[in-house]
Chimera marker file (.cmm) of the C-alpha trace (Angstrom):
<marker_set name="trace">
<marker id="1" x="40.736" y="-164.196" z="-140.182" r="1" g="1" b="0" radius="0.5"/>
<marker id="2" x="43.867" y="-165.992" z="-140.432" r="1" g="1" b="0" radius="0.5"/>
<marker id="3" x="45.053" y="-168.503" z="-143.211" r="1" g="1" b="0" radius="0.5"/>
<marker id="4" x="46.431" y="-171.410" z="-143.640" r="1" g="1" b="0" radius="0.5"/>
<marker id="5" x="50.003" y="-170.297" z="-143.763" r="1" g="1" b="0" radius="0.5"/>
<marker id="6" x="49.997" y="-168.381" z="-140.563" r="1" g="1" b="0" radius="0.5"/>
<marker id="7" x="47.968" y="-171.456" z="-138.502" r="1" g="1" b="0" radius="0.5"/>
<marker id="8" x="50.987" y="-173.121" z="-136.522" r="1" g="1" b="0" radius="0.5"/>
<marker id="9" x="51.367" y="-176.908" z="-138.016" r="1" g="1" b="0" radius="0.5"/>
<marker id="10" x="49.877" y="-179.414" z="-135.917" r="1" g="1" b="0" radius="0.5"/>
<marker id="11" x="51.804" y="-180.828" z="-133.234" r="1" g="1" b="0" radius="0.5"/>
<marker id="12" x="53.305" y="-184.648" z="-134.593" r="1" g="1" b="0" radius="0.5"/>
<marker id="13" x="54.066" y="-185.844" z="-130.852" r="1" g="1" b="0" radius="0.5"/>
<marker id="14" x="52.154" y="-185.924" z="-127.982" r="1" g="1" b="0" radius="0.5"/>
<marker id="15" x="51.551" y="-182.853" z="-125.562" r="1" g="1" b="0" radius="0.5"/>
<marker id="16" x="53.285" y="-184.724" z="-122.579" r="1" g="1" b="0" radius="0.5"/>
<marker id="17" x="56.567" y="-185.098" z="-124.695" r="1" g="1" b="0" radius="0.5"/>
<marker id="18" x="56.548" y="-181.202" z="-124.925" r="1" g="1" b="0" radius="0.5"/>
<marker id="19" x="56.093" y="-180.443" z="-121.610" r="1" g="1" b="0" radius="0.5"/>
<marker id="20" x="58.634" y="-177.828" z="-120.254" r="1" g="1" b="0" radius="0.5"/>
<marker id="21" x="61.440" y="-179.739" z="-117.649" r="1" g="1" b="0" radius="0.5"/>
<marker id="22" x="60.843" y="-180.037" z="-114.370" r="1" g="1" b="0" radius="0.5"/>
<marker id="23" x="61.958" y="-178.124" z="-111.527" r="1" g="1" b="0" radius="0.5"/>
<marker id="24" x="65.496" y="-178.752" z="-110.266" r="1" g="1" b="0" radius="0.5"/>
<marker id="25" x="63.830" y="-179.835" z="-106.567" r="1" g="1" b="0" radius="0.5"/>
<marker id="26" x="67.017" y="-181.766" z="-105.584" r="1" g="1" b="0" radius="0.5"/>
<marker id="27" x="68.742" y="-178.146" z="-106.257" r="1" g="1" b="0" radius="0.5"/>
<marker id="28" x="66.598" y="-176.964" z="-103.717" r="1" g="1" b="0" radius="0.5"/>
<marker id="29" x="66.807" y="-179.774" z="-101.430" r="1" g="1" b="0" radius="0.5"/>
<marker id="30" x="71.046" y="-179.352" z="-101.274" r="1" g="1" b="0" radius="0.5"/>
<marker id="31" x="70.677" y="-175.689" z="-100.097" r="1" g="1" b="0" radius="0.5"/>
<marker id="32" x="68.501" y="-176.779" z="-97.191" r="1" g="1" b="0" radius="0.5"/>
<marker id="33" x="70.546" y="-179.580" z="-95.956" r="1" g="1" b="0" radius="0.5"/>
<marker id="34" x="71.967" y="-179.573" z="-93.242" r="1" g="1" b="0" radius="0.5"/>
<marker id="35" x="70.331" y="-176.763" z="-92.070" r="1" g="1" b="0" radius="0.5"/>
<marker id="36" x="68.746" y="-176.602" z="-88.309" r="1" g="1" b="0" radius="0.5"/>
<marker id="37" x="64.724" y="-177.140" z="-88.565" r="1" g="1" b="0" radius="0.5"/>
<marker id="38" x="62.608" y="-174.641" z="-86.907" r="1" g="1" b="0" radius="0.5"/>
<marker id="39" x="59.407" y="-174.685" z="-84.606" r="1" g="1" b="0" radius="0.5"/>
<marker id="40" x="56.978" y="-176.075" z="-87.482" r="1" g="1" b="0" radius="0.5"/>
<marker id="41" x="58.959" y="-178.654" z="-89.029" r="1" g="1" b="0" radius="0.5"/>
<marker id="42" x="60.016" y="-180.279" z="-85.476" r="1" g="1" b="0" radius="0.5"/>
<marker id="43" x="56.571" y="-179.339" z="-84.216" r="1" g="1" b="0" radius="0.5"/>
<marker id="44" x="55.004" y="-181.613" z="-86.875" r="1" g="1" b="0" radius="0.5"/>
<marker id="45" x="57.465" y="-184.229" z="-86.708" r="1" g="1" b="0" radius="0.5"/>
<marker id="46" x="56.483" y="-184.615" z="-83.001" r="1" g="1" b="0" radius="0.5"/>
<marker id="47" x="52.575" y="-184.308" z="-83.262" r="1" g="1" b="0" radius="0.5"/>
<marker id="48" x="53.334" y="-187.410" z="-85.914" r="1" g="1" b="0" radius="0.5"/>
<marker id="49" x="55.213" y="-189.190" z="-83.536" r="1" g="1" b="0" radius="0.5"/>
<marker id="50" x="52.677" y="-188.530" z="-80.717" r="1" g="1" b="0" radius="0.5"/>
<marker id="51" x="50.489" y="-190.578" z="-83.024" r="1" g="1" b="0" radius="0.5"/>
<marker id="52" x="52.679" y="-192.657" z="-83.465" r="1" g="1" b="0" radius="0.5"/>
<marker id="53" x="52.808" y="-193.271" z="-79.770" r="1" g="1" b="0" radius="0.5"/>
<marker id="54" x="49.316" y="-193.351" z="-79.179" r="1" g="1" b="0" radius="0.5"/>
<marker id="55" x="48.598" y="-195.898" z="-81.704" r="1" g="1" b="0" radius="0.5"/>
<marker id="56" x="51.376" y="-198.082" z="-79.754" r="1" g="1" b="0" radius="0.5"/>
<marker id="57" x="49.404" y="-197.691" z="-76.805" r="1" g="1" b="0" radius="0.5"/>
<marker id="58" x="46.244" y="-198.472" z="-78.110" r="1" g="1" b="0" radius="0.5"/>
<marker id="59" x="47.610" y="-201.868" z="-79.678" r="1" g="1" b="0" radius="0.5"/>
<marker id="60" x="48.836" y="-202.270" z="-75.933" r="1" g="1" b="0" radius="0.5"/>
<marker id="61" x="45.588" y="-202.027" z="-74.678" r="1" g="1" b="0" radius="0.5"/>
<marker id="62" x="43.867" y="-204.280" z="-77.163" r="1" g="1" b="0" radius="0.5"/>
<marker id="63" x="46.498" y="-207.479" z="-76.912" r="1" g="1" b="0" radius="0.5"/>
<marker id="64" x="45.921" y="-207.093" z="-73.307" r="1" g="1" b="0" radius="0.5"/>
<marker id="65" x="42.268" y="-206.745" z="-73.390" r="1" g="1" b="0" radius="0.5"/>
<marker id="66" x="42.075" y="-209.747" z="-76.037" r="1" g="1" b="0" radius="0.5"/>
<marker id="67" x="44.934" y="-211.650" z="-73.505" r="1" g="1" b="0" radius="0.5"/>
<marker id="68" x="42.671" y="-211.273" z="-71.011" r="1" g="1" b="0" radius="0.5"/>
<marker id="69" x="39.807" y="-212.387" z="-73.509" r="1" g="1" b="0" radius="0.5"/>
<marker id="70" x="41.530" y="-215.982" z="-74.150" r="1" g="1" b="0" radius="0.5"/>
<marker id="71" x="42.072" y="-216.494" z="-70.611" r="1" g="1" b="0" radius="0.5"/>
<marker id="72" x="38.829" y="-216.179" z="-69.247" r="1" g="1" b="0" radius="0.5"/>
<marker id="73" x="36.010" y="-215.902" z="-71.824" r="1" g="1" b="0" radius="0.5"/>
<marker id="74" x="33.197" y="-215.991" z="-70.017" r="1" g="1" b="0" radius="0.5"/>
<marker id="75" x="34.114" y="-213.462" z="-67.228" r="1" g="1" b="0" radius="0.5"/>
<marker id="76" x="35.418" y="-211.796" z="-69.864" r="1" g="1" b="0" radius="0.5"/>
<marker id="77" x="35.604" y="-207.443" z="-68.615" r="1" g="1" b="0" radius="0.5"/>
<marker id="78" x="37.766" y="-204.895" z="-70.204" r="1" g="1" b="0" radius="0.5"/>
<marker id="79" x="40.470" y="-203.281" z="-68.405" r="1" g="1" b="0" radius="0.5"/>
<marker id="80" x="39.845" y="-199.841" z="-67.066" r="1" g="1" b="0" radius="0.5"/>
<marker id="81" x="43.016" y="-198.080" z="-66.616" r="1" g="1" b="0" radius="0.5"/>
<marker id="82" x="43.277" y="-194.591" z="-64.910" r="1" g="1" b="0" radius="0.5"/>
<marker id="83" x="44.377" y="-191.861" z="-67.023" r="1" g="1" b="0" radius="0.5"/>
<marker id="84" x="47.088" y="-190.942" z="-65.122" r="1" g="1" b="0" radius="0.5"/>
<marker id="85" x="48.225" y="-194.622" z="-65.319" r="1" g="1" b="0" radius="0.5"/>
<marker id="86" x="47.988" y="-194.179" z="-68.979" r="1" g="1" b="0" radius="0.5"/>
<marker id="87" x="49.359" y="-191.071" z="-69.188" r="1" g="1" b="0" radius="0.5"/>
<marker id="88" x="52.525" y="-192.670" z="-67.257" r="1" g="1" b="0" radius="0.5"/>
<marker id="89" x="52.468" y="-195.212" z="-69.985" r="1" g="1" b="0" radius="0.5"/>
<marker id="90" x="51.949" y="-193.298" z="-72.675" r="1" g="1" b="0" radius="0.5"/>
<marker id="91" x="55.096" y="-191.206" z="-71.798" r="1" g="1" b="0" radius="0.5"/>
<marker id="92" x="57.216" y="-194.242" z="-71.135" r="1" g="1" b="0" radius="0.5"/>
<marker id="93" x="56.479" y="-195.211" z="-74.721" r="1" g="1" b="0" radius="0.5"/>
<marker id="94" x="57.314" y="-191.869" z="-75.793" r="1" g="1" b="0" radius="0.5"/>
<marker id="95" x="60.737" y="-192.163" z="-74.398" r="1" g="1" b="0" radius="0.5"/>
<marker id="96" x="61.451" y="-195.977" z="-75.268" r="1" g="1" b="0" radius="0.5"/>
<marker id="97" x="60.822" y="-194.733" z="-78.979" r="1" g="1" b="0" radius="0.5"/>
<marker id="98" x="62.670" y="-191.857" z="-78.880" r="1" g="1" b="0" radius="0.5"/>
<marker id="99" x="65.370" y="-193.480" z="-77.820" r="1" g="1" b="0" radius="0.5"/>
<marker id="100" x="65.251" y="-196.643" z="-80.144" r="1" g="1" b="0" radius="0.5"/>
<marker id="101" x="64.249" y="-194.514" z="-83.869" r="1" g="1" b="0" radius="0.5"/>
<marker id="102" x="67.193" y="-192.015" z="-82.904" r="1" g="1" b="0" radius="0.5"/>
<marker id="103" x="69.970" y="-194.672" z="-81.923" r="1" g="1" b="0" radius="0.5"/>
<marker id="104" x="69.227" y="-197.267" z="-84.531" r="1" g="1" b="0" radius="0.5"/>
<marker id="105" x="67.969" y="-195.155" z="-87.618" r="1" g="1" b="0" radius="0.5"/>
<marker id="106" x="68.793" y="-191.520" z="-86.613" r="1" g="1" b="0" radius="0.5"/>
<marker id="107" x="65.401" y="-190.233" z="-86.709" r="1" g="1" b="0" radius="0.5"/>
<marker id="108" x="61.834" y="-191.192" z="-85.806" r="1" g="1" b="0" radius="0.5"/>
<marker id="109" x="58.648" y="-191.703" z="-88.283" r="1" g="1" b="0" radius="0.5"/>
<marker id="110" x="57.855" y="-188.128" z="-87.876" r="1" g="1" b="0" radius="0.5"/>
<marker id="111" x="61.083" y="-187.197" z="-88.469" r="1" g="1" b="0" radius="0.5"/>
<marker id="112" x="61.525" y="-189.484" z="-91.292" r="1" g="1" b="0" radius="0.5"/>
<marker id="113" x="57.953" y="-187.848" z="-93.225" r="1" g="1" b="0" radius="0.5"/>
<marker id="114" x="59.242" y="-184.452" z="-92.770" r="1" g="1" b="0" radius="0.5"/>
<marker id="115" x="62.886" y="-184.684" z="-94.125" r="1" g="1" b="0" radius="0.5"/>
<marker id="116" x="64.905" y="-184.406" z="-90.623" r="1" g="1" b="0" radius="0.5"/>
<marker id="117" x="67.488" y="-186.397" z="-88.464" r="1" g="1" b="0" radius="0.5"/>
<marker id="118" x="69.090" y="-185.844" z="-85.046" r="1" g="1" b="0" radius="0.5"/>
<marker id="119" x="72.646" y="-185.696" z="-85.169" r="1" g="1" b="0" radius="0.5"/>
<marker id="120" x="75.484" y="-184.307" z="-83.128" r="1" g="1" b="0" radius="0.5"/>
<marker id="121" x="77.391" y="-181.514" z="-83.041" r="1" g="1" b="0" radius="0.5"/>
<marker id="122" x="79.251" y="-183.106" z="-85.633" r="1" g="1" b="0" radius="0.5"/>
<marker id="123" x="76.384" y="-184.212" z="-87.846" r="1" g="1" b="0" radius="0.5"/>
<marker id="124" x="77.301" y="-187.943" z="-86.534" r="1" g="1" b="0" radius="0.5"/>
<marker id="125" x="74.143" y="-190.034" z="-85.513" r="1" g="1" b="0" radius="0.5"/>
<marker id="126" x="74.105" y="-190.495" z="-81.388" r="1" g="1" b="0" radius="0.5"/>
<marker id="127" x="74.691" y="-192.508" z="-79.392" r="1" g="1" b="0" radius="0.5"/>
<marker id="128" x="72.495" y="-195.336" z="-76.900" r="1" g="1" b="0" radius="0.5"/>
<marker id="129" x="73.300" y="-192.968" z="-73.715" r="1" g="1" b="0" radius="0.5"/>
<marker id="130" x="72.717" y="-189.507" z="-75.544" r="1" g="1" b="0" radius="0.5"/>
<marker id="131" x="69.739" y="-190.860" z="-77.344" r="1" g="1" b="0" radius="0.5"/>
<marker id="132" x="68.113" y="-191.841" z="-73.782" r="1" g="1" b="0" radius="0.5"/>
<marker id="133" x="68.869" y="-188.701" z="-72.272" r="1" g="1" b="0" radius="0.5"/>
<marker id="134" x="67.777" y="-186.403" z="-74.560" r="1" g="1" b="0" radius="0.5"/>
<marker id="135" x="64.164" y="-189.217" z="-75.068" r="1" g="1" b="0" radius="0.5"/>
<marker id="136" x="64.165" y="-188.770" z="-71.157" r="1" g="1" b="0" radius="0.5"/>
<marker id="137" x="64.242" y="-184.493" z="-71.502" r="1" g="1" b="0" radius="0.5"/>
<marker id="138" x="62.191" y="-184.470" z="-74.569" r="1" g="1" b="0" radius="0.5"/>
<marker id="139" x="59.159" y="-186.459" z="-72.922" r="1" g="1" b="0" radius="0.5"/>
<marker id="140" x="59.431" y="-184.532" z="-69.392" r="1" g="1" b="0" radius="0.5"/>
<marker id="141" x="60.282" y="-181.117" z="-70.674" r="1" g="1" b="0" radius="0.5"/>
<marker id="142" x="58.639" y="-180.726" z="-74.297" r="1" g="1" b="0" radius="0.5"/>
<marker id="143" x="58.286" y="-177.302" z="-74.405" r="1" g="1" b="0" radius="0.5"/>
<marker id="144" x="61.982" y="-176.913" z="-74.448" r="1" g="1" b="0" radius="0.5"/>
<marker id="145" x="61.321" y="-176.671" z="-77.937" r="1" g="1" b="0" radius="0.5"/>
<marker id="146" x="60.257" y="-173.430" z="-77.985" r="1" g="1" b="0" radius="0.5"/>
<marker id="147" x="63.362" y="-172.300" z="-77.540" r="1" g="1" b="0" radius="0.5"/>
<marker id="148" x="64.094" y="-172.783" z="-80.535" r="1" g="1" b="0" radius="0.5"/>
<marker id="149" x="61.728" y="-169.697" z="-81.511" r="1" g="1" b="0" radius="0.5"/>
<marker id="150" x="64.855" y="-167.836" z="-79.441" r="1" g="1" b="0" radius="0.5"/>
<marker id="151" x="67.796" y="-169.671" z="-80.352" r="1" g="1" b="0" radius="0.5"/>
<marker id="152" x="69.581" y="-168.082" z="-83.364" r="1" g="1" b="0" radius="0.5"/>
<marker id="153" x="71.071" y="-171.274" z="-84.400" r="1" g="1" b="0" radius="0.5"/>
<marker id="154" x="67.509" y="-173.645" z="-84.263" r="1" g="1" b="0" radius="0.5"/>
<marker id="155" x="68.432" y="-175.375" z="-80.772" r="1" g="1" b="0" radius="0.5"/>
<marker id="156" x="65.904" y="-176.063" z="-78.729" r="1" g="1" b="0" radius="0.5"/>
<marker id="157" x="67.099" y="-176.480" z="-74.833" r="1" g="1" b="0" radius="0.5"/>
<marker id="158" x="67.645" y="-180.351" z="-75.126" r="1" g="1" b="0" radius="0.5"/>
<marker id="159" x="69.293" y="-179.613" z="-77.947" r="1" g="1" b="0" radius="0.5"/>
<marker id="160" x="71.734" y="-177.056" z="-76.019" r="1" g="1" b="0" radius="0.5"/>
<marker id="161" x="72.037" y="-179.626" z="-73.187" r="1" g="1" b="0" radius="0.5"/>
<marker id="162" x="73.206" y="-182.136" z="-74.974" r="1" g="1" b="0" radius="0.5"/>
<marker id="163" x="74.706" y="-180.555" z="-78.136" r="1" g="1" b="0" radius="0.5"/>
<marker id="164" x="72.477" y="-182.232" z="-80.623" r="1" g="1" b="0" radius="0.5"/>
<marker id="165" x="70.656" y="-180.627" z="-83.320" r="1" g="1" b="0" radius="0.5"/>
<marker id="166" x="67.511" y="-181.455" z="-85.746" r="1" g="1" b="0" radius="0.5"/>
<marker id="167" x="68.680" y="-181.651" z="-88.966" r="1" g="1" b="0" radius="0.5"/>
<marker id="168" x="67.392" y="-181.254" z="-92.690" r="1" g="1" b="0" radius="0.5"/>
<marker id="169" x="68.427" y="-184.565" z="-94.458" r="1" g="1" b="0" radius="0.5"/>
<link id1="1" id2="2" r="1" g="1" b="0" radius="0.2"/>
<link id1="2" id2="3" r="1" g="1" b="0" radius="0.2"/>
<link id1="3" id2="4" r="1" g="1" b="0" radius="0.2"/>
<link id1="4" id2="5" r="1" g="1" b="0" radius="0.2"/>
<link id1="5" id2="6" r="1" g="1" b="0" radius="0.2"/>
<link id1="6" id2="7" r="1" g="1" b="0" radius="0.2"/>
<link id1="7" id2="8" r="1" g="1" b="0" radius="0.2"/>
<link id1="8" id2="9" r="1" g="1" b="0" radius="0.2"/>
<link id1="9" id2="10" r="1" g="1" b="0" radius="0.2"/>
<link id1="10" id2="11" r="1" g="1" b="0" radius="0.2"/>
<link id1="11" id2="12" r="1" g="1" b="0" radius="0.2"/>
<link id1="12" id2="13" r="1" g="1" b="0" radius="0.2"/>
<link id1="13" id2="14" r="1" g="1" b="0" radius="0.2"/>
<link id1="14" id2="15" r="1" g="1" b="0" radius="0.2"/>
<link id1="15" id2="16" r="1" g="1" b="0" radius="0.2"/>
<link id1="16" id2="17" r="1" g="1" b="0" radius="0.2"/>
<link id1="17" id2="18" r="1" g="1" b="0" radius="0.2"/>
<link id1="18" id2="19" r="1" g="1" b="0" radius="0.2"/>
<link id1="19" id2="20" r="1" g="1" b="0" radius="0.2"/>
<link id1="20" id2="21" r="1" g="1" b="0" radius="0.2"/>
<link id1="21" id2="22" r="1" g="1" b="0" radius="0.2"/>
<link id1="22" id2="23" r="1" g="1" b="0" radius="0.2"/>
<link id1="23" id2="24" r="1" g="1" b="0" radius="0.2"/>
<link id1="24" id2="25" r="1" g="1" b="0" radius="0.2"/>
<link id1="25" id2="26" r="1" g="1" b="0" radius="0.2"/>
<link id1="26" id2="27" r="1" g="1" b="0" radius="0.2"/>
<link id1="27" id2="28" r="1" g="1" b="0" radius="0.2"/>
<link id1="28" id2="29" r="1" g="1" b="0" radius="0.2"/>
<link id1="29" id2="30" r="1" g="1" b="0" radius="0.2"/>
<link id1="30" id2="31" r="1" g="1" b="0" radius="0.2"/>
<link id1="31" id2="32" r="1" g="1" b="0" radius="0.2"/>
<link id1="32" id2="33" r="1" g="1" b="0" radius="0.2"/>
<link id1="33" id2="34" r="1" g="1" b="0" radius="0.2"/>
<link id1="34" id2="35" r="1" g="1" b="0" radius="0.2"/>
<link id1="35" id2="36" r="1" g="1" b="0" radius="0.2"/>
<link id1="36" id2="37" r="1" g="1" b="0" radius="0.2"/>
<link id1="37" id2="38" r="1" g="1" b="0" radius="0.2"/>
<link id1="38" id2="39" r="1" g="1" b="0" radius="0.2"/>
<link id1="39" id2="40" r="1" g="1" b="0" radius="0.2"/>
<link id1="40" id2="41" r="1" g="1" b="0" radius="0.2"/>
<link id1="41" id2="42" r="1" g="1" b="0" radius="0.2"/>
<link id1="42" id2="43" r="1" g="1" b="0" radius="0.2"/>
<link id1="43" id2="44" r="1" g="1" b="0" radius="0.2"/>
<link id1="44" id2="45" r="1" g="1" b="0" radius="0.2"/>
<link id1="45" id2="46" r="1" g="1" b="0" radius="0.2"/>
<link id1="46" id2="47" r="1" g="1" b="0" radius="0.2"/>
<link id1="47" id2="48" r="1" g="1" b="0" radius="0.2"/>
<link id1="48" id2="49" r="1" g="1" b="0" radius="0.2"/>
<link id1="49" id2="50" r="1" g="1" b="0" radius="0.2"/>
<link id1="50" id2="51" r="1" g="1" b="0" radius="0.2"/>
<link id1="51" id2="52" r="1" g="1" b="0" radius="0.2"/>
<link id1="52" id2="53" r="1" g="1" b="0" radius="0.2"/>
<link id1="53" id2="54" r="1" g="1" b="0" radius="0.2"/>
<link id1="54" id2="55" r="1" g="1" b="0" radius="0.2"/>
<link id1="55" id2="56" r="1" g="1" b="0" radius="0.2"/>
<link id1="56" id2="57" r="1" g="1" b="0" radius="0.2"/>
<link id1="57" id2="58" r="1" g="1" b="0" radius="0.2"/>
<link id1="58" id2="59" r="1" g="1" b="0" radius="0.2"/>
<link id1="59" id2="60" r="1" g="1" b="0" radius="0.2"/>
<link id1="60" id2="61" r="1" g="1" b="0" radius="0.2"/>
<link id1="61" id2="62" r="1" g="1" b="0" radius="0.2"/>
<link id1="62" id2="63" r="1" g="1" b="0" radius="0.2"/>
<link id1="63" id2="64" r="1" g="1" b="0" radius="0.2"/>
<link id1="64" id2="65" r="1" g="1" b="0" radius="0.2"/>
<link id1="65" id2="66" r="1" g="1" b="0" radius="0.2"/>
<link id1="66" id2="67" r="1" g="1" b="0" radius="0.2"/>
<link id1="67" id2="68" r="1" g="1" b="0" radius="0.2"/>
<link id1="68" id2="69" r="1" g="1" b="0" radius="0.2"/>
<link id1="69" id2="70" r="1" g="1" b="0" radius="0.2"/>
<link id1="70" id2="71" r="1" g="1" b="0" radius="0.2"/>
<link id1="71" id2="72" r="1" g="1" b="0" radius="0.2"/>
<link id1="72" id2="73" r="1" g="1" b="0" radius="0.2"/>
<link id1="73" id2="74" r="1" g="1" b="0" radius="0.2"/>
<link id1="74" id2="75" r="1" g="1" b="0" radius="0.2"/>
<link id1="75" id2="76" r="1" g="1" b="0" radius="0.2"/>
<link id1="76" id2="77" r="1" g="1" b="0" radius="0.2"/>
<link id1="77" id2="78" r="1" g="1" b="0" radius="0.2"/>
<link id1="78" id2="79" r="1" g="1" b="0" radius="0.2"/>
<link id1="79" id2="80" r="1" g="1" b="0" radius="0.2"/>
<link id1="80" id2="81" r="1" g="1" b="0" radius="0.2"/>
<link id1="81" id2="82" r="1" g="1" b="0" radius="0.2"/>
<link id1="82" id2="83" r="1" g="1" b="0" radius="0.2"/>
<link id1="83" id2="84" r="1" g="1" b="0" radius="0.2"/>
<link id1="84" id2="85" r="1" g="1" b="0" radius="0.2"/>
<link id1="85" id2="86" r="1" g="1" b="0" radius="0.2"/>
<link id1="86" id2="87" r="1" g="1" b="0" radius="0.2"/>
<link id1="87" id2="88" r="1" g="1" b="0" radius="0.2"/>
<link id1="88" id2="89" r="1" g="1" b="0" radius="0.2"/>
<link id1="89" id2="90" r="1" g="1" b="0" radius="0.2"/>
<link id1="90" id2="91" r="1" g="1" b="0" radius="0.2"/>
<link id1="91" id2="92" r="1" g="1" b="0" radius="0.2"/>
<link id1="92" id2="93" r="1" g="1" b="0" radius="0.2"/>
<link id1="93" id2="94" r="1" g="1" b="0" radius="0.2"/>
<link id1="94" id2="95" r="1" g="1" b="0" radius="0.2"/>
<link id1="95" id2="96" r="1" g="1" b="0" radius="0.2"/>
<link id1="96" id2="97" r="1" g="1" b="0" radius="0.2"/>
<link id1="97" id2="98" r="1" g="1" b="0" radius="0.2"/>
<link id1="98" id2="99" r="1" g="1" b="0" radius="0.2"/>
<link id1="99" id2="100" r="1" g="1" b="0" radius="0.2"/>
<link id1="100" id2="101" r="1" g="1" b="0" radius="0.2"/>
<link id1="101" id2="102" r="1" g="1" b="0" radius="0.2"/>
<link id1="102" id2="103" r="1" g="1" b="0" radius="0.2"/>
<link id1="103" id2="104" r="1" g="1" b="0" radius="0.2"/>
<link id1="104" id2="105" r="1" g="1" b="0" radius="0.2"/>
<link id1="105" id2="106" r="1" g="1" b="0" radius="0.2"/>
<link id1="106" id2="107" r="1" g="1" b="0" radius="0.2"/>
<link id1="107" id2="108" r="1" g="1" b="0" radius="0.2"/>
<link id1="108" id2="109" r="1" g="1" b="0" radius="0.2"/>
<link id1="109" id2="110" r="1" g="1" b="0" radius="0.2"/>
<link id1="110" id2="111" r="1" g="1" b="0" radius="0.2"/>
<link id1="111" id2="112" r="1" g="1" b="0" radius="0.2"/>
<link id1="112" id2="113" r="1" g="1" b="0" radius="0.2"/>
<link id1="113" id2="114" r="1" g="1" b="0" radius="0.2"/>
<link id1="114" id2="115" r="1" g="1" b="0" radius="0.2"/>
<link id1="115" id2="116" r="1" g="1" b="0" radius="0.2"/>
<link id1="116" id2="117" r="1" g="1" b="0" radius="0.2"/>
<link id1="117" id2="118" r="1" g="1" b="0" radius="0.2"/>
<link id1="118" id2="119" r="1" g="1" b="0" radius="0.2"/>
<link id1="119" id2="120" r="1" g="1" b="0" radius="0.2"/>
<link id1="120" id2="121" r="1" g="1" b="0" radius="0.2"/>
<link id1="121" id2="122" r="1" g="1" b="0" radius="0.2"/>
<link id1="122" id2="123" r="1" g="1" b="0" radius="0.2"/>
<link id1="123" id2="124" r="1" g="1" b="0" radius="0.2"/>
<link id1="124" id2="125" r="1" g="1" b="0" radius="0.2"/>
<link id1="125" id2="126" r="1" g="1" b="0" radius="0.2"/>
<link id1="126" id2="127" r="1" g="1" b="0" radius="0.2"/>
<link id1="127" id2="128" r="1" g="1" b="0" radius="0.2"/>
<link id1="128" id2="129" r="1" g="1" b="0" radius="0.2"/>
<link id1="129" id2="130" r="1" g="1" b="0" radius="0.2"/>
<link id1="130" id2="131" r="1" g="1" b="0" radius="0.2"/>
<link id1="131" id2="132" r="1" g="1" b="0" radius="0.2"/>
<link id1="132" id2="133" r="1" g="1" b="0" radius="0.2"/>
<link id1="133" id2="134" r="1" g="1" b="0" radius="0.2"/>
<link id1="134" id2="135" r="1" g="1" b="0" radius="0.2"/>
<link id1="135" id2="136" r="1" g="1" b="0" radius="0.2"/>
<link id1="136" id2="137" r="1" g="1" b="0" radius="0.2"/>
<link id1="137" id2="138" r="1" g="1" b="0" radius="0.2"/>
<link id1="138" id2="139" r="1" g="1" b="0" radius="0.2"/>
<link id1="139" id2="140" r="1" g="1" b="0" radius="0.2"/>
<link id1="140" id2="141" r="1" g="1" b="0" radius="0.2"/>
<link id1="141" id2="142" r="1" g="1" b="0" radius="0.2"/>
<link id1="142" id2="143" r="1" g="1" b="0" radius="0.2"/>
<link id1="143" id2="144" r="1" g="1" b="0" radius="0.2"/>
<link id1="144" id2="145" r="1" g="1" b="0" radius="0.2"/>
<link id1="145" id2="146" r="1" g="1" b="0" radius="0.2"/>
<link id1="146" id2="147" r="1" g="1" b="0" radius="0.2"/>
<link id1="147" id2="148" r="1" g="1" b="0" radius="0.2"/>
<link id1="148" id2="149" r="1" g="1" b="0" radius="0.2"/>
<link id1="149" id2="150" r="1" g="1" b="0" radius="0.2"/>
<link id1="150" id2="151" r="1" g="1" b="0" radius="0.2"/>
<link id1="151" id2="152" r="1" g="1" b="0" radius="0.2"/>
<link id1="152" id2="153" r="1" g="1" b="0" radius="0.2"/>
<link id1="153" id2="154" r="1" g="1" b="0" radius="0.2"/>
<link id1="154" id2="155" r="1" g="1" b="0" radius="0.2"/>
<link id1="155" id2="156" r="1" g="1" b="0" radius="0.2"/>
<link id1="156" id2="157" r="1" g="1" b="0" radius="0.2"/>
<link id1="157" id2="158" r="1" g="1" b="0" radius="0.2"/>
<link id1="158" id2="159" r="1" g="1" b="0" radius="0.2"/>
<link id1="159" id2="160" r="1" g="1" b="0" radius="0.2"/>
<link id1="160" id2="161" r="1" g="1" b="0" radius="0.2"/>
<link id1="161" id2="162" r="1" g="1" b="0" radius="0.2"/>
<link id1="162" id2="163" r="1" g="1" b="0" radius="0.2"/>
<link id1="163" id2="164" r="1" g="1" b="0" radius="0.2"/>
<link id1="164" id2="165" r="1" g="1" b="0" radius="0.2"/>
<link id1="165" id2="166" r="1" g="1" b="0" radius="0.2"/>
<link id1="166" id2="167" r="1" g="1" b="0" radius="0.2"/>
<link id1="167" id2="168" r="1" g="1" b="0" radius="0.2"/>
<link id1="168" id2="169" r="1" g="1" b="0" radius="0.2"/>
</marker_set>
């Protein structure tokens, strides 16, 4: 049985005002920046962006469907696109914003949510021509990516092509 004198005193503040510090995250952070991302990282970014993408499409669809709508309500029939008409589209997108996020802001949505940025060699943001061409071999050849799996330095093959890299920011 203990006593009173060996009880600790009771605590005067409140429990969140002796909480221990918190982690030193933005330590963390500085070590990683910089760096090349690998596979998962970029592979995330992109299946945001794809998203992304899709959801551009869709709005597509609908302010042409309700277009078509205002024009001529009572004959009124939605659009029936063939997939590879959308697919065409849907890549088109895909390259348009691509080539937009990474000349104006230096990354896309995905990239943006997961912490990277395309840069070039020299860690300078690209630009309008680069940012095309690399949106144009990133959309057509997307599993140039994988290389990066290979690459000892994190490149994937645009990347190597063009001598741009995916950055941690």
């Amino acid at each position: 049985m203990t006593t009173a004198d060996e009880r600790p005193p009771p605590s005067t503040g409140r429990p969140w005002h002796e909480a221990p510090a918190p982690l030193p995250v933005a330590a963390a952070r500085a070590g990683i920046r910089g760096a090349r991302a690998g596979l998962v990282t970029r592979s995330l970014a992109n299946v945001v962006d794809v998203l992304v993408v899709a959801l551009l499409v869709a709005g597509g669809y609908a302010a042409v469907s309700a277009a078509r709508f205002l024009l001529s309500p009572t004959t009124f029939t939605f659009p029936a696109a063939a997939p590879a008409t959308l697919l065409l589209l849907g890549l088109g997108v895909q390259a348009v914003y691509f080539t937009v996020t990474w000349a104006v802001a230096g990354r896309t949505y995905g990239d943006r949510l997961l912490g990277l940025r395309v840069a070039d060699d020299r860690g300078a943001r690209l630009g309008w021509k680069r940012c095309a061409t690399r949106a144009a071999l990133c959309t057509i050849f997307p599993i140039g990516l994988v290389w990066v799996l290979v690459s000892g330095e994190n490149r994937s093959v645009q990347d190597l092509l063009l001598r741009t890299s995916a950055l941690y920011d």
